[in-house]
N, C-alpha and C positions, 0 to 999 in steps of 0.2 A: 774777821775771824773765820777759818774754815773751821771744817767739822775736826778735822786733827787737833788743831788747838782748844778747842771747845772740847774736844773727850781728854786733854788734858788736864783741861782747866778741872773736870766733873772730878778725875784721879786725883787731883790736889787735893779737892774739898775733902773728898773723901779719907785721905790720908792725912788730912789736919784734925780732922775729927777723930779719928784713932791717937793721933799722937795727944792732942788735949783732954780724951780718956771720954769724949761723948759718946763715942762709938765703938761699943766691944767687939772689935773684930780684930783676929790677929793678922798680923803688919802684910802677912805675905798673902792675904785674903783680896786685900785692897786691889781690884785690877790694875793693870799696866796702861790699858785704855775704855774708856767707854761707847758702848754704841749707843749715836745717833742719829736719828731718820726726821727727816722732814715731816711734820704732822699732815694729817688726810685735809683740814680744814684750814685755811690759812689765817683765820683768825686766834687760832692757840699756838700762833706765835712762830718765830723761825724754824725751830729744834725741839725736840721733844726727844725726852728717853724714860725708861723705866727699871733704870739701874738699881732704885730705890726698893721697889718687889721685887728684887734678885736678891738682895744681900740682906733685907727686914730681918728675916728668921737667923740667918748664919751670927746678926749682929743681936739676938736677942730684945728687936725693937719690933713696931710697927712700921711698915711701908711706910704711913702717911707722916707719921713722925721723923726718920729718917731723912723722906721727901722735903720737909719745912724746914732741918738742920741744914740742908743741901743748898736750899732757895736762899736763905740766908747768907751763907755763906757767895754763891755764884754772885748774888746781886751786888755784892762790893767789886767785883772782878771788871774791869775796865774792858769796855767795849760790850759789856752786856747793860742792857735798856732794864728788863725786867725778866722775874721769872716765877711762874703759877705754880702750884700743887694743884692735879686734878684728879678726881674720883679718887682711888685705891691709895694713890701716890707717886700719880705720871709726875713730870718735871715739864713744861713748858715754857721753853725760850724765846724769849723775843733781844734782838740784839740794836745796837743804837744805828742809826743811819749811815753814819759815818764810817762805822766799823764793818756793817755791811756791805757799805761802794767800795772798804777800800779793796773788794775780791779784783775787781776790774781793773784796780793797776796791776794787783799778783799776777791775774792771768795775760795783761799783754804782754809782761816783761817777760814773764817764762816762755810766753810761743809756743813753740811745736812740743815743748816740753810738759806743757800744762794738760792731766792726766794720766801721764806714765808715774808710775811709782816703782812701789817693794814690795806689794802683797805674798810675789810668787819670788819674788830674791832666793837667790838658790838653788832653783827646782834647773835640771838638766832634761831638758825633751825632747825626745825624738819623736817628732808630729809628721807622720805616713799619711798620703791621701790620695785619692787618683787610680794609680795603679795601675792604667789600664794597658789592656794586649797592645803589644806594639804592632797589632795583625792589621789597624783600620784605623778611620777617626776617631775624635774624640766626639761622644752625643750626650743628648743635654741630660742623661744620668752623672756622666763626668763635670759639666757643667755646674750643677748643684754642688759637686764636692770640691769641684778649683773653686768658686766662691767661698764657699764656708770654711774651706780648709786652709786658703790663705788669710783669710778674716781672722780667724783662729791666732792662726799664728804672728799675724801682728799685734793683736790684743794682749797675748801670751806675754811675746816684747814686752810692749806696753808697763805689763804690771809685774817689769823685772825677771822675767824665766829668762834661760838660758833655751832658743830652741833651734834644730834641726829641723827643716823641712823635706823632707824624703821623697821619693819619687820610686817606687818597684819598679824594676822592670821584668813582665812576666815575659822572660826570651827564651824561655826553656820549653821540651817540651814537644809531645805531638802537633801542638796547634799550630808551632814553626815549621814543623813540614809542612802539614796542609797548606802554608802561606806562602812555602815556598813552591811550592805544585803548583798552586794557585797564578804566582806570578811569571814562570816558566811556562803557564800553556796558556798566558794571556800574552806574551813576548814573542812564542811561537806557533799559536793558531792551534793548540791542540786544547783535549775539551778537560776542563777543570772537573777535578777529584771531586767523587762524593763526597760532601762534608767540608769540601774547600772555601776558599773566599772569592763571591762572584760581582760586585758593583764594581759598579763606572772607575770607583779610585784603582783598582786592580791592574787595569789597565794603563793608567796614567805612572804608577809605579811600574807597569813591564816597560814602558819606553821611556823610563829614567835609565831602569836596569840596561837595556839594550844598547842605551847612550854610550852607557860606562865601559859595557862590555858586547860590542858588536859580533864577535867568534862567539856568545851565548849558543844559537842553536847551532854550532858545530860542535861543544863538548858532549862529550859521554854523560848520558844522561843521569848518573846520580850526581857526579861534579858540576853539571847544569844546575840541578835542582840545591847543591849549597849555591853556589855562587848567585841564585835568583833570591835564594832566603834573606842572604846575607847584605844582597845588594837593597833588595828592598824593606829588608828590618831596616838599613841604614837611612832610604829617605822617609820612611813612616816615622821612624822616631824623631827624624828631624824637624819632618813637619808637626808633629806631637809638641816639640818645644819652640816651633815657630807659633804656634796658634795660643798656646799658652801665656806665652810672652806678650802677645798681644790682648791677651784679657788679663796682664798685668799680675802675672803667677809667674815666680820665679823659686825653684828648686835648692839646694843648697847639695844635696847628694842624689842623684841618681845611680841606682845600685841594681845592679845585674844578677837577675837568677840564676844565667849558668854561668856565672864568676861563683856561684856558691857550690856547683857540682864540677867545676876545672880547677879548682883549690882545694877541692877536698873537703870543705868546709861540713858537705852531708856527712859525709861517715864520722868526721871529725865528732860532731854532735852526738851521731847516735853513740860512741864510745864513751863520750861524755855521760851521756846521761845511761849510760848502762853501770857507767862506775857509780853513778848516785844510787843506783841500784830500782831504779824505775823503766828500764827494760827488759822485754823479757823473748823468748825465741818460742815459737808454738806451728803446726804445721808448715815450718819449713821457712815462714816467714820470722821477721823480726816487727815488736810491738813495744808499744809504750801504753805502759799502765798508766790512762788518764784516768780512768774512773775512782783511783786515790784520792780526786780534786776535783769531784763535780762533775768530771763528761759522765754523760750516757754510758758511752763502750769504748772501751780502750780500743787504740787506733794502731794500723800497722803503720811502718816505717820502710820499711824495705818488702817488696813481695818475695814470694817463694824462688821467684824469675832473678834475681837479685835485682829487678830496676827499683829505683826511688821512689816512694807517693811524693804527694804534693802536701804532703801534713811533713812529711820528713823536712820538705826543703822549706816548711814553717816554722820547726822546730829551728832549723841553721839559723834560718834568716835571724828569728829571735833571740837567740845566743850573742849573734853575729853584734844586735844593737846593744844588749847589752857590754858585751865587749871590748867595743865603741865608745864605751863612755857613758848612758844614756841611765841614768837609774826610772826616768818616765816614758811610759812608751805610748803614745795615743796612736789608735788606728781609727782610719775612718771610711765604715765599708759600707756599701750598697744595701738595698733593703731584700737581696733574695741571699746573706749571709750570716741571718740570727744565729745559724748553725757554729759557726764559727766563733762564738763567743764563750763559750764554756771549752773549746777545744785553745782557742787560746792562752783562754787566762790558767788551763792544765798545764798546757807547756812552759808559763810562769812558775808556775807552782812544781813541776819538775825541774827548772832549771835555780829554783831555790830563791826566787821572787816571794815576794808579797802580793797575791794576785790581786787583791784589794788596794791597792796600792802601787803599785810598779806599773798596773798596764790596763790601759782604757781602751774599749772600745767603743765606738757610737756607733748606732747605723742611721741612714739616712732613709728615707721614704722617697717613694718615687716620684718627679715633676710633670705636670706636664701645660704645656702654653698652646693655648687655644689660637687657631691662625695660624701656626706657623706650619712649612711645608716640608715634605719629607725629604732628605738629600737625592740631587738625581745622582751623585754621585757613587754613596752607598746603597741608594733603594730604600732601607727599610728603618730608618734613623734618622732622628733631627740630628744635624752636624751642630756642633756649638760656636766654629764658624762662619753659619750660616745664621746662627740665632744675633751673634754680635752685629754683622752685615747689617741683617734687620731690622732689630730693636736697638742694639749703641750695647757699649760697652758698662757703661755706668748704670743703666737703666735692666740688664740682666744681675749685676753684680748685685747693685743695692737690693731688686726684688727676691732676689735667691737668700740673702744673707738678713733680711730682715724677720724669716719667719723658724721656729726652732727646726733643727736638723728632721723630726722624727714625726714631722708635721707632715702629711703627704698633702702635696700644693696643687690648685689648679689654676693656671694666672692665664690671662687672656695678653696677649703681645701687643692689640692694640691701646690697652689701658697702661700698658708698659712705658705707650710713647708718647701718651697724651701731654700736651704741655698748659697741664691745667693744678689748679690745689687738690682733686682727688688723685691727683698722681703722688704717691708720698717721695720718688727719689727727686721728681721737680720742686715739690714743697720744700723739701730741704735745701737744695741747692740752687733754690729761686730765694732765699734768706741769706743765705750765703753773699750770693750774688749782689742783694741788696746793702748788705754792710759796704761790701766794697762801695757799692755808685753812691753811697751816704757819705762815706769817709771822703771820697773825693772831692763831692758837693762842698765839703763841711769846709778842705783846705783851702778850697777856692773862695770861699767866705771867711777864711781870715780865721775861723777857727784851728785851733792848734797842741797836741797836748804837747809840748814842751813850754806852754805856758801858763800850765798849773793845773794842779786837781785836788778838789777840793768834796770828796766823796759824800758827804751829809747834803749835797745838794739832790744825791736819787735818793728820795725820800716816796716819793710816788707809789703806789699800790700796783701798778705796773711793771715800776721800775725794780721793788723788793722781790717780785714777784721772778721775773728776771735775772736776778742777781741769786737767790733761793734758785733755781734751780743747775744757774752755771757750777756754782757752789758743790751743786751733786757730779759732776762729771767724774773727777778721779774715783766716785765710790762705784760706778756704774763700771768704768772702766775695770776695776778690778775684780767686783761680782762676775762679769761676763768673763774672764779671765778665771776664773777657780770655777764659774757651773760651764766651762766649756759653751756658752752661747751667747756669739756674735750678735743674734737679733736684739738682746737689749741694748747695746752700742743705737744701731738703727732706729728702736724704738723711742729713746732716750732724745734722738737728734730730733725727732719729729716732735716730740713735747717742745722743745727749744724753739723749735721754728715758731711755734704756734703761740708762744708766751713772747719771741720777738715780733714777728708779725701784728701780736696786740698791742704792743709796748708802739710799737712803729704806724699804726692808726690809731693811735691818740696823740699824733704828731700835733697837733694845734696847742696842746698842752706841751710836751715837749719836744721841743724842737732840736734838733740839732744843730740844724745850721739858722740863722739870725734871718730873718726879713732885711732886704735891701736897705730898710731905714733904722734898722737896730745896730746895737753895738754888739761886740763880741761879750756875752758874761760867761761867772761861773760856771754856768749852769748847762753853757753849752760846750765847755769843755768838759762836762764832768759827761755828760750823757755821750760824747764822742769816744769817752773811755770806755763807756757800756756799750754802744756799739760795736768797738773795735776789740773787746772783748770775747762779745758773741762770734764774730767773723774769725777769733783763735779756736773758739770751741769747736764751731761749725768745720770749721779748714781739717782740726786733727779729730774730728769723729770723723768723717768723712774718707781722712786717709785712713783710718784702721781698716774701712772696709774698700779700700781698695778703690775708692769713689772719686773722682776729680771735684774739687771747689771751682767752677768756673766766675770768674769775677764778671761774665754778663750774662744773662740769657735771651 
């Protein structure tokens, strides 16, 4: 019985009791489902709820009366063992053996399917992350957010959203000059601009650029200085989604800032939102009255000079998703942009959002990994392809993505690579690992489930215990999916390991696979189900965040 059918089962009682008149509450009071949560103590049983102190008053009883109409009624419901009334008028479940193994045939037959739902059914998102200038690499500030932001959004998945994965491109802009100065006098030996871009990569893109375009230092020097911009945004960005790709982050839009000022899109907006009647013209420039909605000081939009701010081409950009389709819009920015979160959720609320609703922002705190060395390439930056080189792909992703966004982290790289049980992304994926070499063991001994399963045989205190917590995956999966945080995915895998790994040193007790002189029983087919149950769980926590299941280590 999962928890779904169990908060249905609770909805029934409750609704029989209304309907046979024990329970004064009217029909439409009666919830649609109940929540239940695993009790802290494993001795008060599978399930516990306290649905019964929610509705006592509304139904003109006591809690604990209520609670004893409840118990009576669940305890005739098939597949339930027993069930307590505690203190005030908790409800404590305990369900029959049988009913509980049979989670482990649900979860092998479903597979990769088993904890994706409907919590979020519906919701349309446009999940922004990244962002970063297409002026240099990518360092391990971006790092933290391609972790968490693609985790994100496969969890999203997961529990039914509809999402976008976005990618800004900040290509507009002075910074693109300086980058492109920057790469013209690294191509031809002249000395890079105040305020330009001067590491090793600089270089490596002017003799991409030169490749391309060998006549470079014969043009006239401002047609030089596009054609270096232009040539070198084109292998930065490339290499942006070369490196990406390879720590297993993939985009769905990548969207251009100056597509937003070559379409017109900036004035578009400011005319837009001057007809909502939320801008307004004051020495010379043009402004948007944020402080209607929370900013500090309303912001300009245009200067006196008529050029664009960069809140202007915030305001497009946000139009632009809405637009698009997106009624949810998550950002997820850097921790030197708190400033930005009342200036955004303003420009929700001018562009006629719900800024409570239509648009998220997180910010992240800053990382940093003890050991690791500065890029010689950039000079003053851990490169996040130099972090993977290092430490692995898996073993960055999982430690970045198990701790919440707003957490500022300090991790040491060589605890990153340890191949020990204080390492948590090996613990995980050393359990993993170990279903597979059990299951193989098991087929080679003649064990088999297409030869039955007969689930009242994990009856075991290890084995409930086990089964009690696979049981929680689809809730986990969905919590972390509505509070926006991937680390309880992570945290959730490492309780698992740790409840299979016990389950798996009490092998003498249960064994999976038979001693050379035994026969094939029940019992070892039932446990080869629990097994290869956990090794579904393990596989698809694992892929939310982006983490490979290796079947050896």
């Amino acid at each position: 019985m999962t928890p779904t059918e169990l908060s249905e089962a609770l909805s029934a009682a409750l609704a029989a009791a209304v309907a046979d008149g024990t329970l004064a509450l009217p029909a439409d009071a009666v919830p649609a489902s109940v929540h239940v949560e695993r009790p802290r103590q494993r001795e008060h049983g599978d399930w516990a709820t306290n649905v019964a102190l929610q509705l006592a008053k509304k139904a003109g009883t006591t809690p604990r009366a209520l609670a004893e109409d409840l118990a009576a009624r669940l305890g005739a419901t098939p597949g339930i063992k027993s069930v307590g009334v505690a203190g005030p008028g908790f409800l404590n479940i305990t369900l029959d053996a049988a009913t509980a193994g049979e989670l482990a045939r649900t979860i092998v037959e479903a597979g990769a399917a088993y904890g994706r739902g409907k919590a979020l059914a519906g919701q349309v998102i446009n999940l922004e992350y990244i962002s970063a200038n297409p002026t240099g690499p990518l360092h391990i500030g971006h790092t933290r957010w391609a972790a968490l932001g693609d985790s994100l959004g496969r969890i999203l998945r997961a529990a039914g959203a509809e999402v976008a994965a976005e990618y800004y491109i900040n290509d507009a802009g002075a910074q693109m000059d300086r980058f492109g100065e920057s790469v013209l006098a690294r191509a031809t030996g002249g000395e890079v601009p105040e305020g330009g871009y001067r590491g090793e990569y600089v270089k490596e893109l002017a003799a991409k650029v030169l490749a391309d375009r060998p006549d470079l230092p014969e043009l006239p020097h401002e047609e030089a200085i596009a054609v270096a911009r232009e040539a070198g945004y084109t292998h930065q960005l490339a290499e942006i989604r070369e490196v990406l790709a390879g720590f297993g982050v993939h985009f769905d839009v990548w969207f251009s800032e100056r597509e937003l000022h070559s379409s017109g899109a900036v004035d578009k907006a400011v005319a837009r939102l001057r007809e909502q009647g939320h801008v307004f013209d004051k020495d010379g420039a043009v402004w948007l009255r944020t402080t209607d909605f929370t900013d500090d000081k309303d912001r300009v939009m245009i200067r006196a000079n008529g050029e664009p701010t960069y809140f202007a081409s915030d305001a497009a950009y946000y139009l632009s998703k809405k637009d698009r389709g997106f009624p949810g819009k998550i950002y997820l920015l850097g921790a030197d942009h708190h400033g930005y979160v009342n200036r955004l959720k303003a420009i929700a609320a001018c562009a006629g959002d719900d800024p409570e609703s239509n648009i998220e922002v997180l910010i992240g705190q800053l990382v940093n990994v003890g050991g690791a060395k500065l890029s010689k390439r950039a000079g003053n930056i851990i490169e996040l392809r130099d972090l993977v080189d290092w430490i692995g792909k898996d073993a960055v992703r999982y430690s970045l993505a198990r701790y919440p966004a707003d957490s500022p982290l300090e991790l040491r790289g060589e605890d990153m690579i340890k191949q020990s049980n204080d390492n948590p992304v090996f613990y995980v994926q050393y359990a993993h690992s170990r279903t597979v070499q059990i299951g193989i063991k098991a087929v080679e001994r003649g064990v088999r489930r297409v030869d039955g399963f007969d689930p009242a045989q994990l009856s075991h205190a290890s084995e409930t215990a086990l089964i009690g917590r696979l049981t929680e995956f689809p809730r986990i999966v969905a919590q972390a999916a509505e509070l926006r945080e991937p680390h309880r995915v992570a945290r959730y895998l490492e309780a698992l390991a740790g409840d299979f790994h016990s389950w798996y040193n009490d092998d003498e007790k249960l064994r999976v696979t038979p001693y050379a002189d035994e026969e094939v029983t029940d019992a070892h087919r039932a446990r080869l189900w629990l097994n290869d149950a956990v090794h579904t769980v393990l596989a698809n926590g694992l892929d939310l965040l982006g983490v490979s299941a290796p079947e050896r280590m």
